[in-house]
C-alpha positions as CSV (number, residue, x, y, z in Angstrom):
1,X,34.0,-52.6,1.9
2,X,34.2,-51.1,5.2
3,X,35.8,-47.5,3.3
4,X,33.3,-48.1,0.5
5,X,30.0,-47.3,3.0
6,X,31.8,-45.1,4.8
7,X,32.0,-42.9,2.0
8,X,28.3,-43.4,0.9
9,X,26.7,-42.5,3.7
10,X,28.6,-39.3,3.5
11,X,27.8,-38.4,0.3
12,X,24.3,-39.4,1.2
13,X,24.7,-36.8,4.0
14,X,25.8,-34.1,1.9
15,X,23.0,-34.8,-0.4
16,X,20.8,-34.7,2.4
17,X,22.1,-31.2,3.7
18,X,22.3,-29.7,0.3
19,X,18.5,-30.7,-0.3
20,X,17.6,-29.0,3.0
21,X,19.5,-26.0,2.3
22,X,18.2,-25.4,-1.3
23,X,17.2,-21.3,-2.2
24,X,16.1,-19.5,-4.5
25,X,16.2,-15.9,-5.4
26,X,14.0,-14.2,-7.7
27,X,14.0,-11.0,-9.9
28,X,10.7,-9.7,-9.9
29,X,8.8,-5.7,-10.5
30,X,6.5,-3.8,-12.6
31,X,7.2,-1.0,-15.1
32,X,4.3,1.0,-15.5
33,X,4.2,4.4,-17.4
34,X,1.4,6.8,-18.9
35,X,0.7,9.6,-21.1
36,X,-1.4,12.3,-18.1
37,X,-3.4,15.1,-17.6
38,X,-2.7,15.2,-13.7
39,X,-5.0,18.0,-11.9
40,X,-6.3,17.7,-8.5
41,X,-8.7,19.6,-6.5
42,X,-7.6,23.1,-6.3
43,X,-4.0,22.9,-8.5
44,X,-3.6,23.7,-12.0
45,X,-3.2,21.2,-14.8
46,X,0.5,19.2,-15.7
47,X,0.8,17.5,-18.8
48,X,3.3,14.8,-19.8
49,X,4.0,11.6,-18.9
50,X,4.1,10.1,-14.9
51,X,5.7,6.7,-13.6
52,X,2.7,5.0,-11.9
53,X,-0.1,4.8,-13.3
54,X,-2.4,1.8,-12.1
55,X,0.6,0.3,-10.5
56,X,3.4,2.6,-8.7
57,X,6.7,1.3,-10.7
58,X,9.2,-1.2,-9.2
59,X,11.6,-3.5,-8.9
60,X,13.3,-6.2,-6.3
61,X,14.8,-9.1,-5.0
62,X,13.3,-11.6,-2.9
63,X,14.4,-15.3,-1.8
64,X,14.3,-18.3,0.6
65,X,15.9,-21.2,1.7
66,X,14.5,-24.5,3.1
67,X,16.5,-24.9,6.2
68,X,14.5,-28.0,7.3
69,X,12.2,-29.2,9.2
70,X,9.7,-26.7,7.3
71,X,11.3,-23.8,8.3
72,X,12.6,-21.3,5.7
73,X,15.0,-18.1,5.6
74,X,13.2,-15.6,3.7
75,X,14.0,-11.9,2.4
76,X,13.3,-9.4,0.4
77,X,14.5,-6.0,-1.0
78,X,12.4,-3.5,-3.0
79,X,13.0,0.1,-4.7
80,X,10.5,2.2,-6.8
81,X,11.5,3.4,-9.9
82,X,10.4,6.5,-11.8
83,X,10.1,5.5,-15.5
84,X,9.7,8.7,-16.5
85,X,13.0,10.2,-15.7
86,X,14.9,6.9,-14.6
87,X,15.5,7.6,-11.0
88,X,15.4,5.5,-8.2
89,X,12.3,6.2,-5.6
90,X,9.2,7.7,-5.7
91,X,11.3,11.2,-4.5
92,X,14.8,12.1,-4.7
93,X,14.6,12.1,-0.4
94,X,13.8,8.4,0.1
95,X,16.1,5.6,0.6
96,X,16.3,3.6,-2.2
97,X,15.3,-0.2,-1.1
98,X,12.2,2.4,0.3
99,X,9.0,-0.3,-0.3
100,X,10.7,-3.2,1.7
101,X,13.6,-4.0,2.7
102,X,13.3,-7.5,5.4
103,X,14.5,-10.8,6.4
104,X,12.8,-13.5,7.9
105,X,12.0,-16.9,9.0
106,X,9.1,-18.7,8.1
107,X,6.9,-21.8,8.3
108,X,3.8,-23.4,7.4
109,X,2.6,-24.6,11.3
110,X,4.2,-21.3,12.9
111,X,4.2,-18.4,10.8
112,X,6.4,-15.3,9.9
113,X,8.4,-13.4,11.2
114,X,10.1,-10.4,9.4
115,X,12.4,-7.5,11.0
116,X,13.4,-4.5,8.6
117,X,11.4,-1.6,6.5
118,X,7.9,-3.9,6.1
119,X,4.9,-2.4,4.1
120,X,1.7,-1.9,6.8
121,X,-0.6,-3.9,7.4
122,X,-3.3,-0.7,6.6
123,X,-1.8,-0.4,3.3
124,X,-2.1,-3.9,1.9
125,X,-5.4,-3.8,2.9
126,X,-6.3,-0.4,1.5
127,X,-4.8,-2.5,-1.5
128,X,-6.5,-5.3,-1.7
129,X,-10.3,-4.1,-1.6
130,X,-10.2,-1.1,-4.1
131,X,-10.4,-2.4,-8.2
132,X,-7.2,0.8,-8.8
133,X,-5.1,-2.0,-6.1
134,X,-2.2,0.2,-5.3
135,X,-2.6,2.9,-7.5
136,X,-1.0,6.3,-6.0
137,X,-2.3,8.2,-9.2
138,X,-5.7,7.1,-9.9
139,X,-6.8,5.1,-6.8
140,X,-9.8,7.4,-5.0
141,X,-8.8,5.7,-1.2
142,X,-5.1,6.1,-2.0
143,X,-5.2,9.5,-2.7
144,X,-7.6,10.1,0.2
145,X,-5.2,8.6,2.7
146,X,-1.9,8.1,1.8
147,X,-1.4,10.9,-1.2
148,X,-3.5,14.0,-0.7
149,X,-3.2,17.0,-2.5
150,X,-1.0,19.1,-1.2
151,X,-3.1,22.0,-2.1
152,X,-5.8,21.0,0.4
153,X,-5.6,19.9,4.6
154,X,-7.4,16.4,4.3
155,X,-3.9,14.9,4.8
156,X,-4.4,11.3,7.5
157,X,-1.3,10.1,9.5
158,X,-0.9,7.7,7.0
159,X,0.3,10.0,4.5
160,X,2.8,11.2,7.3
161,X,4.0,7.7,7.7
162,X,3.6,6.3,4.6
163,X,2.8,2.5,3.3
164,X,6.4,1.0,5.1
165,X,7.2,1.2,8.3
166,X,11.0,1.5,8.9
167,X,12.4,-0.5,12.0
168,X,9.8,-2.6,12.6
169,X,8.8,-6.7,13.4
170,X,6.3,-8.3,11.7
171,X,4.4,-11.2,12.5
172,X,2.0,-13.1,10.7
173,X,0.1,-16.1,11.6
174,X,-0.7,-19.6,9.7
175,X,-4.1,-19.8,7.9
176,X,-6.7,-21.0,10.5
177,X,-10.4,-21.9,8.7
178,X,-9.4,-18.9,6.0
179,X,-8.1,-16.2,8.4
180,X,-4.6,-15.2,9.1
181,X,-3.6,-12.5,11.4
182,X,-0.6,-10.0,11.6
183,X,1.0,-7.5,14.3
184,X,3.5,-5.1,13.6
185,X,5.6,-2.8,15.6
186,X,8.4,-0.4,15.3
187,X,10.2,1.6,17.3
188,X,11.0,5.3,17.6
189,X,14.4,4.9,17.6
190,X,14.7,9.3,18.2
191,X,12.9,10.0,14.8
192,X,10.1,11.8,14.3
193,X,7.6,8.9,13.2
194,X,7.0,8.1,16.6
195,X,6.1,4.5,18.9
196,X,4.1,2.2,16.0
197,X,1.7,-0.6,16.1
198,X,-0.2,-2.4,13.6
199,X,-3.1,-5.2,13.9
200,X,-5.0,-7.1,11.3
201,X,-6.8,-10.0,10.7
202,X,-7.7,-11.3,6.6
203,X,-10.4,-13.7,5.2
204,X,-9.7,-15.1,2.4
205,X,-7.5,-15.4,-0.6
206,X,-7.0,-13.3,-3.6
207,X,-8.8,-16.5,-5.4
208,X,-11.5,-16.4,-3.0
209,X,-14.8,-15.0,-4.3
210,X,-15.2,-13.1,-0.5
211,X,-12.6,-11.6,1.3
212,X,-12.7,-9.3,4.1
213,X,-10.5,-7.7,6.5
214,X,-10.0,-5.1,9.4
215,X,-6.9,-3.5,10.8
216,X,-6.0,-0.9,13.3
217,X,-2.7,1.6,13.6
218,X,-1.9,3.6,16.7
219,X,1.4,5.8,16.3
220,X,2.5,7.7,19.6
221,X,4.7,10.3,20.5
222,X,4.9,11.6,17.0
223,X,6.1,14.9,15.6
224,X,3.6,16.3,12.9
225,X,3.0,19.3,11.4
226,X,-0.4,19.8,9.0
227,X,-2.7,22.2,7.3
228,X,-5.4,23.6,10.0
229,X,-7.5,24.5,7.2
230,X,-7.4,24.7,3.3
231,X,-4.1,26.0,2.4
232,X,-4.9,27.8,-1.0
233,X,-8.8,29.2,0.2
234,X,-7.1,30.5,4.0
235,X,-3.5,31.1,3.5
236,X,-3.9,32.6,7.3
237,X,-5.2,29.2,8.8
238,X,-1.5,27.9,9.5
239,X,-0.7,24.5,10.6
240,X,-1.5,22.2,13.9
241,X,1.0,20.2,15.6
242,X,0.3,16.5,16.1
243,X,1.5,13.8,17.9
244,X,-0.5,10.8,18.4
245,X,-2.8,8.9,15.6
246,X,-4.9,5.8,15.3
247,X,-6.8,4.4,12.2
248,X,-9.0,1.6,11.7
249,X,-10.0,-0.1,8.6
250,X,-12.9,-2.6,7.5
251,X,-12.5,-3.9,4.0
252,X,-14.8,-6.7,1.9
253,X,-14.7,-7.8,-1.8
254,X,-17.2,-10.2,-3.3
255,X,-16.6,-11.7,-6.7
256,X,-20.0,-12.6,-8.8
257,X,-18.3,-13.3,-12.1
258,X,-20.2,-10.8,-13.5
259,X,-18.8,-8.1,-11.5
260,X,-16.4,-7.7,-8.4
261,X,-17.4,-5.4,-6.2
262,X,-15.0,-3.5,-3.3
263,X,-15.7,-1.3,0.0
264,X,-13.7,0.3,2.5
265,X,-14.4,2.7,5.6
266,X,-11.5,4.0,7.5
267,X,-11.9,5.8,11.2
268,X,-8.7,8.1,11.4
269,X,-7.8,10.1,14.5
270,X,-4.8,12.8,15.4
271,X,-4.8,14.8,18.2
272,X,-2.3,16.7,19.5
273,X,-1.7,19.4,22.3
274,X,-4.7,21.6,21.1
275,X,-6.3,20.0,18.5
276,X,-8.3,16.8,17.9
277,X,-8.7,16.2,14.2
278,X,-11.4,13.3,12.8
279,X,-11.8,11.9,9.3
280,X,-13.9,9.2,8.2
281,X,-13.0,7.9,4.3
282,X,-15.7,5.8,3.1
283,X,-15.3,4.2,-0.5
284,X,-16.8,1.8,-2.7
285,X,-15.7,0.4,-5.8
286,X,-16.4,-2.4,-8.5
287,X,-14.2,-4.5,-11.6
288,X,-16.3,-5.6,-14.6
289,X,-15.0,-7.7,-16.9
290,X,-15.5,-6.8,-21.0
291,X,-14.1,-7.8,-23.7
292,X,-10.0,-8.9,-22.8
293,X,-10.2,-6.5,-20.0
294,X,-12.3,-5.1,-17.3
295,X,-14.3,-1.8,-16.5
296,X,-12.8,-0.2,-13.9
297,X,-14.6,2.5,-11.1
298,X,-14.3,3.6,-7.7
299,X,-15.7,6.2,-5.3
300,X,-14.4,8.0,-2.3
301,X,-15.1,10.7,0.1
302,X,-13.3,11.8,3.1
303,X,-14.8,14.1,5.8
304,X,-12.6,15.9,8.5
305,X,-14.0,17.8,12.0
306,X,-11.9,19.6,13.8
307,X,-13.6,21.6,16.8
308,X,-14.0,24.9,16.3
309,X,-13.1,24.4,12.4
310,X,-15.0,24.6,10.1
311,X,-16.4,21.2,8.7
312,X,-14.2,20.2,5.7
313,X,-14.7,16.9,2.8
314,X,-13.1,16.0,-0.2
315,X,-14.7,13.7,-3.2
316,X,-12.9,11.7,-6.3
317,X,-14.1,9.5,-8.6
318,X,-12.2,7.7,-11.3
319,X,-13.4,5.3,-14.3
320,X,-11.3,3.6,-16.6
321,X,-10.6,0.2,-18.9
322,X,-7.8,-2.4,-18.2
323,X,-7.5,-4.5,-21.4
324,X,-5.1,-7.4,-21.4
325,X,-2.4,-7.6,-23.8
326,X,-0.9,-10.9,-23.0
327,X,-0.9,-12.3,-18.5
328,X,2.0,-9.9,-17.7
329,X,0.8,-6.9,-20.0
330,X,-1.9,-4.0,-20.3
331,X,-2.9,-0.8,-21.4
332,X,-5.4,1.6,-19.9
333,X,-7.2,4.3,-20.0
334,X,-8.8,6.1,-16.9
335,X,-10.1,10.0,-15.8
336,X,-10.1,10.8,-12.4
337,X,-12.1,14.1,-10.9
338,X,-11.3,15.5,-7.5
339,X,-13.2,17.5,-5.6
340,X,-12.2,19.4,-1.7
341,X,-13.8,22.1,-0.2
342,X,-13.5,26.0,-0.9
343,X,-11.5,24.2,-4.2
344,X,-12.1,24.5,-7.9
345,X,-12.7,20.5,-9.3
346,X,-9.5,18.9,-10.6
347,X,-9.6,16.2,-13.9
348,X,-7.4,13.7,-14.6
349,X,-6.7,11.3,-17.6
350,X,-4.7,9.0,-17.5
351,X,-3.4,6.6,-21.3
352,X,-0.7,3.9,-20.1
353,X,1.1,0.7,-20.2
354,X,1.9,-1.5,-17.5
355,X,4.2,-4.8,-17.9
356,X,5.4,-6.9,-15.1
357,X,8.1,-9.0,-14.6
């Protein structure tokens, strides 16, 4: 009899464990491809078909485990995928778990913590209140700030450091009366990205008809190198070095059912040994819904001053239609046109599928 409960309450104990250390790990990504007329400000038109159209292509891992007490392990490892040709990344120079690549612990009363490549704090913002969400081909504030043309000098240091940081610690906070807030650091560790710290703070849910949301970026001891001036109009205006940036972001949605409407206005700074660059991105932006889809449209401009430079700005606008094939499926159709100073205008169009997983 004695034996008997002996060996019950041990089982009962392994039960126990093996309930607390339950996990999960889930496949997950987006494939997103499109037929494209892609012409910025300034370049020349390319046909043919582009990875990325409303959503940059993708795929990953990501799991946890309750280890008790409410505390879980958590991680999670993602690579971009280029549909069009089938390679991995978004270029043949990045590593390939490039959008995140993190482990963590976690809890409901405590918060996260996360240490590894960790996607800014400025960039899911920048996500979250534009209707194009994290659209490197046809979103007017991504394409201001993290994917400029190359054929113009509004480039920010967030297109220098781009949406993940590598190296870093993340921490975000527990939901307090709708808010949650976030810091993230990382550290030079001899490369050329410099000393880098992220703040935000987020009302709100993706459910929630208002949301709004600020974050700041500082990055020092940097090694840059951009355009002075416009690259194709003043092939003489060579490039200024730059070493230390900051950026600050203010972000709202409100959802009225009949439309959504977005805003954004980012403060970005760089300076460097003899130079002291400004520019001020401003962007507004709205979802309609119609039919089994919604009416996409956004609007941004970007100024830059420079002393002693002449005064520089940069415009896009793009306009499209989601329609919903089924809750992980869509097609789309959107035109994009670009305009920088000194710069002929640029079109796009855009025809594409997108289908998540």
């Amino acid at each position: 009899m004695k034996h008997s409960v002996l060996v019950a309450a041990a089982l009962a104990a392994l039960q126990c464990a093996a309930a607390h250390a339950q996990s999960n790990v889930t496949l997950y990504g987006t494939v997103d491809a499109a037929v494209t007329r892609r012409q910025l400000a300034g370049e020349q038109a390319v046909n043919g078909v582009t990875s990325g159209g409303l959503s940059t292509s993708r795929w990953g891992i990501t799991g946890n485990e309750d280890l008790g007490g409410g505390l879980r392990a958590q991680f999670d490892l993602s690579s971009f995928i280029r549909v069009d040709t089938g390679e991995a990344g978004r270029s043949s120079t990045e590593p390939y778990w490039a959008r995140a690549a993190w482990v963590g612990l976690s809890s409901a009363t405590g918060g996260a913590v996360r240490l590894g490549r960790i996607p800014t704090t400025g960039f899911q913002q920048a996500v979250r209140f534009n209707p194009f969400g994290d659209s490197g081909l046809l979103s007017p504030f991504l394409l201001h700030n993290y994917l400029p043309s190359p054929s113009q000098s509004l480039m920010t240091s967030d297109g220098f450091l781009d949406s993940g940081w590598d190296n870093s610690v993340a921490y975000t906070s527990p939901g307090f009366a709708g808010v949650t807030a976030s810091v993230q650091y990382a550290a030079r560790e001899g490369t050329a990205a410099g000393r880098r710290l992220g703040l935000a703070a987020l009302y709100g849910t993706p459910a929630s008809k208002f949301s709004a949301g600020i974050s700041y970026e500082k990055t020092g001891g940097a090694a840059a190198a951009f355009p002075r001036r416009n690259p194709v109009s003043d092939r003489s205006a060579g490039v200024v070095a730059l070493r230390d940036f900051t950026n600050a972001t203010i972000g709202a949605s409100y959802d009225f059912g009949t439309v959504k409407l977005f805003g954004q206005y980012r403060h970005a700074r760089m300076e460097g040994t003899a130079a002291n660059v400004r520019l001020q991105t401003a962007q507004l932006g709205a979802a309609v819904p119609l039919g089994g889809g919604r009416v996409l449209a956004s609007l941004a401009r970007t100024g830059k001053t420079e002393a002693a430079m002449e005064e520089q700005n940069r415009t896009t606008f793009a306009l499209g239609y989601d329609h919903d094939l089924s809750k992980r499926t869509d097609v789309y159709v959107v035109t994009l046109l670009d305009k920088a100073s000194g710069l002929g205008r640029g079109t796009s169009l855009a025809l594409g599928i997108r289908h998540r997983f």
